[in-house]
N, C-alpha and C positions, 0 to 999 in steps of 0.2 A: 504493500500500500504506500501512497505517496506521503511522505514527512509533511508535507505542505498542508495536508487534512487536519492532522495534529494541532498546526503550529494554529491555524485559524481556527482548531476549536478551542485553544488556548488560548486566543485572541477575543471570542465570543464572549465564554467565560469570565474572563477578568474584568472585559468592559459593562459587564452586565453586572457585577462586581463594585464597578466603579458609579456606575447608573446608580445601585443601590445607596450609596453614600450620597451621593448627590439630591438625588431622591428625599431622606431623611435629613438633609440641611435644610434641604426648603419648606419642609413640612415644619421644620424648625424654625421657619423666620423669625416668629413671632413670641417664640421662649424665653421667658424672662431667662437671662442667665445662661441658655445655652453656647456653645463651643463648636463650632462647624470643624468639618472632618474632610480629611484632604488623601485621596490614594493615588501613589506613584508606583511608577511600573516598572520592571527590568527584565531583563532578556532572558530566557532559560537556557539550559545547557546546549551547549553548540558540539553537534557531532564531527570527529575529525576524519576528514578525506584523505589529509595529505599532511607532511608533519613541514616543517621550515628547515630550511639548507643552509648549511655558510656560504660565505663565497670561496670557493678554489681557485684554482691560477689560473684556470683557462675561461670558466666562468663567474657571473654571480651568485649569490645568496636569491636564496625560493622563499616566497612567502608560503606560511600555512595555507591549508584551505579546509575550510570547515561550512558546516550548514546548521542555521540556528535552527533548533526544534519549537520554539513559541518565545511566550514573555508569560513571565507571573506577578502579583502585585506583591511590589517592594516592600510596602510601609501601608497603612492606615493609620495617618497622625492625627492628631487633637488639636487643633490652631487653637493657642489661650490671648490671642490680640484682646484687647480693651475693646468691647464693645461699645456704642454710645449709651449715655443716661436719659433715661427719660422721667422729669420731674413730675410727680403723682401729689407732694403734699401730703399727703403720710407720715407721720412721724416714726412709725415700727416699720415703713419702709428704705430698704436699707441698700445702698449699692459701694463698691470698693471702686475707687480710682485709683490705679495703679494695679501693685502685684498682688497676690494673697487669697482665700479663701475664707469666709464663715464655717467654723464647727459645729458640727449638730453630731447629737446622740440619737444611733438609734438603737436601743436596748443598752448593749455593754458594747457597741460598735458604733466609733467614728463615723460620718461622712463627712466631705466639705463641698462647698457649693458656692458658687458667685450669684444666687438665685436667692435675694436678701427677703423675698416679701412674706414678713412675719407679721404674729401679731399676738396677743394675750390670748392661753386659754380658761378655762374656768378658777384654776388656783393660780391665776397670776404671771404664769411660765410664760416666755419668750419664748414662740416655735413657730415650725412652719406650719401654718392652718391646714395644705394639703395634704400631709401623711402625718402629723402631730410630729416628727422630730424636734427634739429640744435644742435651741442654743446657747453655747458653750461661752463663758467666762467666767469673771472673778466677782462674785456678791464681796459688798463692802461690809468694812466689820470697824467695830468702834474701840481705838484703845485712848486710855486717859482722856476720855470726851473728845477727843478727836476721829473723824471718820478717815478710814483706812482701805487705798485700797491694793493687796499684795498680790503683784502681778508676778510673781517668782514661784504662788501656790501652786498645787492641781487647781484646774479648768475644773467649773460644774452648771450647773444649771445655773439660768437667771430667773428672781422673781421680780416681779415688779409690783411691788402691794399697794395697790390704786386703794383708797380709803383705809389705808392703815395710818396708825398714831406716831405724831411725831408729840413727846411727854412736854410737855412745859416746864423751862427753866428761868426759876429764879434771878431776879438782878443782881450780880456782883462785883459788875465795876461799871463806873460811868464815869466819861472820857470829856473834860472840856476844852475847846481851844480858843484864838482869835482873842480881841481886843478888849479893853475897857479905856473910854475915853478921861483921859487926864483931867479934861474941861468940864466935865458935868458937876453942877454946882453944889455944894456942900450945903447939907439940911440947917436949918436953925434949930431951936429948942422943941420949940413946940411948930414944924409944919404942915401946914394947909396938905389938902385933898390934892392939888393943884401940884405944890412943888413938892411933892412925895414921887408925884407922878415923873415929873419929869429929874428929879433929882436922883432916882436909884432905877438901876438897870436890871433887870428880872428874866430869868431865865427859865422854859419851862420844858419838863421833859415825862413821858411815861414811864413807867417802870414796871418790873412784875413781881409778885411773889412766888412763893413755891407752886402754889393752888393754878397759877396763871391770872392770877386778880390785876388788874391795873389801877398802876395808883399814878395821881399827879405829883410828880416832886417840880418845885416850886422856889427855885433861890434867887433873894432879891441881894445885889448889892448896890451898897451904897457907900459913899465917902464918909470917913471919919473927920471929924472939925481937928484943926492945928495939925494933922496928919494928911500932907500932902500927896505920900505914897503909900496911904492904908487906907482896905476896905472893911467895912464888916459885912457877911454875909447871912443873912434870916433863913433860915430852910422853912419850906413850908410843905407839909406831905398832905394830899389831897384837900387843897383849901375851898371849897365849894361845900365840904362837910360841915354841919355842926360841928361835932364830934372827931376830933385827930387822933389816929394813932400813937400811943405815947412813941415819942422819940429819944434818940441822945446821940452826941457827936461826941468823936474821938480824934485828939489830932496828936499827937508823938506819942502817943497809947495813952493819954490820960484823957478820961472821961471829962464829958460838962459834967454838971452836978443838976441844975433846973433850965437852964438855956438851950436852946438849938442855932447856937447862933457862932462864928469865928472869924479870926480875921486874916484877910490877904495882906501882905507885906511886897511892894516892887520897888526894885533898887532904880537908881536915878537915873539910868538908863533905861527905864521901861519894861528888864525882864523882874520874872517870877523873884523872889528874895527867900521867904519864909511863908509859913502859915501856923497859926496860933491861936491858942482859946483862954477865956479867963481863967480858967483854973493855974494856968502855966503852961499845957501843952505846947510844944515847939515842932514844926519838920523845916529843917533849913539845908538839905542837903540831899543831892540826887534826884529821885522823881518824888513829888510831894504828894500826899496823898490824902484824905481824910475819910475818916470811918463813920458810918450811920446806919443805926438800927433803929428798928421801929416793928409796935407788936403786928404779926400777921395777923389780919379780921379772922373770926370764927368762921365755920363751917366746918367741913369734911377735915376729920382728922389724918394731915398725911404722912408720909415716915421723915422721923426724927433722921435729918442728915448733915456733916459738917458744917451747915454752914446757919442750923436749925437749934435752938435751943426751947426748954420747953419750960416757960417760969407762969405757978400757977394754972390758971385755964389757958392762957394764951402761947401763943410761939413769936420768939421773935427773928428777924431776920434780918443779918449785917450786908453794906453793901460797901464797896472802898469807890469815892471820887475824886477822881484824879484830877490836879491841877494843870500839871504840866512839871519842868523840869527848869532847875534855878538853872538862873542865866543863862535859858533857850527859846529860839524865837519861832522857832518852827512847831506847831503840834505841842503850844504851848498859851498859858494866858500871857498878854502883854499889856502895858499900861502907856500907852501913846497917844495927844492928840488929835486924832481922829476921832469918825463915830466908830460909836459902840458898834460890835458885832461879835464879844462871847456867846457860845452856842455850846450843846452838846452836838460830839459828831459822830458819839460810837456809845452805844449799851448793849450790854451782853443778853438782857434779859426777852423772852416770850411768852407767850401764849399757849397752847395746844392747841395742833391744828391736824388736819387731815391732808392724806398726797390726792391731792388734786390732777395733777397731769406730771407729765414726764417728755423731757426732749435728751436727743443723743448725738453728742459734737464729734465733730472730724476725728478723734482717737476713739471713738466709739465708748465712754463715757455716758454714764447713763443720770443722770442729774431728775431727781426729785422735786415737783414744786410742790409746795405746803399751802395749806389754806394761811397759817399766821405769817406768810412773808419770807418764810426760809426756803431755800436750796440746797438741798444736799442729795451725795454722792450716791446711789443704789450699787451700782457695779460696774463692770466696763464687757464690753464684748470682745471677747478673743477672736484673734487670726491665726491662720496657718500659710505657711508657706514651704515650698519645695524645690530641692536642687535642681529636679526633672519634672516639671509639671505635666509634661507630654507624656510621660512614663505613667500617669493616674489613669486608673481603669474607670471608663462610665457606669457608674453603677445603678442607671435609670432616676426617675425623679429629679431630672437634671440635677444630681449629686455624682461625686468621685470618690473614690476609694484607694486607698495605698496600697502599692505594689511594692516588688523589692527595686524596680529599677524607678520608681520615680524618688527613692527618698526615702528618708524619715520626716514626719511633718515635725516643722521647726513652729512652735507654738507661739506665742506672744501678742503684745497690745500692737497698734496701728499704728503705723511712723517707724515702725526701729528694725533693723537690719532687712530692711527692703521691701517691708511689707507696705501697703497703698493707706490710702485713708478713708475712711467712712463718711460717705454722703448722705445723712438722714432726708427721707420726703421725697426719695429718686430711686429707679432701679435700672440695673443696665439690661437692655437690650441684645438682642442675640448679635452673635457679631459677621451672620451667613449674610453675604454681599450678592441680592438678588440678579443683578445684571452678570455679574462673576460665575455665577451659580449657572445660568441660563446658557453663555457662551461654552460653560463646560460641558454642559447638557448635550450642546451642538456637535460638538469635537465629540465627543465619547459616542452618540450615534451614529457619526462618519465612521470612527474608530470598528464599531461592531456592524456598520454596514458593509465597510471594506474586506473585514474579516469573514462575513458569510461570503461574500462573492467570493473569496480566496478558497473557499470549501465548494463554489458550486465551479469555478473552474476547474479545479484538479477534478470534480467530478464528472466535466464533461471529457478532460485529457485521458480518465478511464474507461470510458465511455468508449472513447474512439481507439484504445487498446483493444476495448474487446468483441469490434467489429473488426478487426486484422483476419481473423479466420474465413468470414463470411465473403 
């Protein structure tokens, strides 16, 4: 039989082969996250007729001669190009710019996928809505009241607890800075309504207790007579009340006795000097700070904790307010001719509130917003990446799977050793180039139309073999 049958039904074969690939790219245009697939061909074994000659002295050197028996297909690779994003607005919609993969569990088995679009299931979980696989990162965790998040862990599940409790914390420092004008005029004995008003500069700020109660605190300063660079300052805790909270101030650890009231000292240059109270208390050195407690209102008894003491039926609760720092101008009070504009511009203290919604930035960082005003961290999303990404077996559900030749997956956050970044609200699009796809289409039908004709002429050259007898 003629080798030529072979070689074009080897030719059929493969391009039909190749049709199939092609075939499922395009079925594939429109996959979120899919990877078009690319087959190349090589020639098969080629039978030898004749072997190759040196050259001798009277002639040349003979080429081989050989007859190739078909082609087979080379390779089927995974093209992992960047596809384009297409922005959705979604915020559990998630695509990678650049290199990398999303991790998902499924069972006690890996997958990775550039197929970002997740979303919450009933407990919270991060997964992909079409087969529930779970995604992979770091849940944040809290040391010393700070939120933690350790990317050097095992990878696990993310939750995300929409209406869960952020506890309410206590006030324990409040931060003042900016100005007191030099110029504002010094009270008489006994002043009016009038010049109260304009003669003492008053600062007001929220505060909370342990319960998450908020209280007014309330300090008025004012110049002292024949004391050009002293103020005395009146605390006042939720003045709109009949009834105030008993108070007391503390300034170089000694207590007032019946006053809530101390005084600022600034040196002649306008910064911070001292702070001080009739008793004698002194702070003149470093960051100046003053102490205030005041009893917590009744209700719900909560737990006795550092910064909680329990006298009689009440509790009371200390707060440290910071002046600023002697002879500093920055993030500090100052005493200079201008207007007034001391303020608070930092307290520690809140509320309880509930997670309201959640967004997740370019490291894939999973950020918390609260009903009371906070933000904090939830967890971050893990990547993966691979030495041979082409080496990853498709393991349907437009997901991939590790092989021995693509790698070990190299685990880690977004940004660091090559991995891409995370686009929330976008997901990328498949990256199979219709026009590309179609001209292939063209060529690989020539391709398997050529090769049947290659099988029906050797059919006919037989043909005319075996009418030789007739």
């Amino acid at each position: 039989m003629m080798r030529s049958l072979y070689s074009g039904v080897s030719g059929l074969q493969n391009h039909q082969t190749r049709m199939d690939v092609i075939g499922n790219n395009v079925s594939n245009v429109n996959t979120t996250g899919f990877k078009r697939g690319r087959v190349t061909f090589q020639d098969l074994i080629s039978q030898r007729l004749q072997g190759a000659a040196r050259p001798g002295i009277e002639r040349g050197g003979v080429n081989p001669q050989q007859v190739g028996l078909g082609m087979n297909v080379a390779a089927i690779d995974t093209l992992h190009e960047q596809g384009s994003l297409e922005t959705t607005g979604q915020k559990d919609d998630l695509a990678i710019q650049g290199d990398g993969f999303f991790v998902l569990r499924d069972g006690e088995v890996q997958r990775y996928t550039r197929a970002g679009n997740f979303s919450l299931d009933a407990e919270g979980m991060l997964v992909n809505p079409a087969n529930g696989m779970r995604v992979q990162g770091w849940q944040a965790t809290e040391e010393n009241g700070e939120t933690f998040i350790n990317t050097a862990a095992s990878i696990e599940d993310l939750q995300i607890p929409v209406g869960g409790k952020d506890p309410a914390q206590p006030t324990t420092n409040v931060r003042f800075a900016s100005n007191l004008d030099k110029n504002i005029p010094v009270l008489g004995d006994d002043p009016s309504a009038a010049e109260l008003r304009e003669g003492t500069w008053s600062v007001t700020q929220d505060i909370y207790d342990s319960f998450g109660n908020t209280h007014e605190l309330r300090l008025d300063f004012t110049r002292v007579p024949d004391q050009p660079n002293q103020w005395e300052v009146n605390t006042v805790l939720n003045p709109g009340e009949d009834e105030q909270p008993l108070q007391n101030i503390a300034v170089g650890g000694v207590d007032s006795s019946d006053t809530t009231s101390f005084f600022v000292q600034f040196a002649d240059d306008g910064t911070l000097q001292s702070v001080s109270n009739a008793e004698g208390g002194v702070a003149e050195e470093g960051e100046i700070a003053v102490g205030m407690t005041f009893e917590v209102p009744e209700g719900a008894i909560p737990l006795i904790g550092e910064d909680l003491d329990l006298i009689g039926d009440f509790q009371t609760q200390t707060f440290t307010m910071s002046l600023g720092e002697v002879g500093a101008f920055t993030d500090s009070m100052t005493q200079y001719a201008s207007p007034s504009s001391l303020k608070v511009f930092e307290q520690d203290g809140f509320a309880m509130g509930y997670l309201e919604d959640f967004q997740i930035d370019r490291t894939g960082t999973i950020t918390g917003i609260y009903s009371n005003g906070n933000n904090r961290e939830l967890g971050q999303i893990a990547m993966a990446s691979f030495t041979n990404p082409g080496g990853l077996e498709k393991d349907g559900e437009t997901s991939f799977a590790e092989t021995i030749n693509s790698g070990m997956a190299d685990i880690g956050p977004s940004g660091i050793a090559g991995k891409g970044q995370v686009i929330s609200g976008a997901l990328e699009m498949s990256n199979v180039d219709l026009s590309e796809s179609f001209t292939d289409m063209i060529v690989t039908q020539r391709g398997f139309q050529a090769n049947s004709r290659t099988i029906r002429t050797s059919d006919q050259m037989l043909q005319e073999v075996l009418t030789l007898k007739q």
